[in-house]
N, C-alpha and C positions, 0 to 999 in steps of 0.2 A: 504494500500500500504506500510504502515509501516513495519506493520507484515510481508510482504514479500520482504521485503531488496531493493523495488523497488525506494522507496525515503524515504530522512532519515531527521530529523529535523535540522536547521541551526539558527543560530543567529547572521550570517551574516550581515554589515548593505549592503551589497550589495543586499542582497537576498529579494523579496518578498513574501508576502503570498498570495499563488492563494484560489479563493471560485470556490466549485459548487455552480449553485443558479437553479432554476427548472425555469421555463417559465411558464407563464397562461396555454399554448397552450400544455405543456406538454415536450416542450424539452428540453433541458439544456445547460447553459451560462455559458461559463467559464473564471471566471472574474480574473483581478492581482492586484493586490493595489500596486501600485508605488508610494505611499507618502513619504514609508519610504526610499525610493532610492533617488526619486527627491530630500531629503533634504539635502543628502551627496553630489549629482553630482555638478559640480561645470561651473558655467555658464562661456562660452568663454568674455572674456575683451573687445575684438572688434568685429565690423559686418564682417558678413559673405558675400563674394563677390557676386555681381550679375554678370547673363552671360555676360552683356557686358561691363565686364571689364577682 
């Protein structure tokens, strides 16, 4: 997909790296790895409201 300009490499910390991975059964699973996102994003300071308030 490289070769065809369809996606291009990033080194983004925003960005992840997706995998093919094949299945037993023969289909295929298209995985993301968000660790290196989760490390940057930065968690809210207070809880988040419930409906009944």
């Amino acid at each position: 997909m490289t070769q065809t300009n369809q996606i291009r490499p990033s080194n983004s910390p925003w960005s992840s790296p997706v995998i093919i991975h094949k299945k037993k059964d023969g289909g295929i699973r298209f995985l993301v790895d968000y660790r290196k996102l989760n490390s940057v994003t930065k968690k809210d300071c207070f809880p988040q409201p419930t409906t009944e308030e």
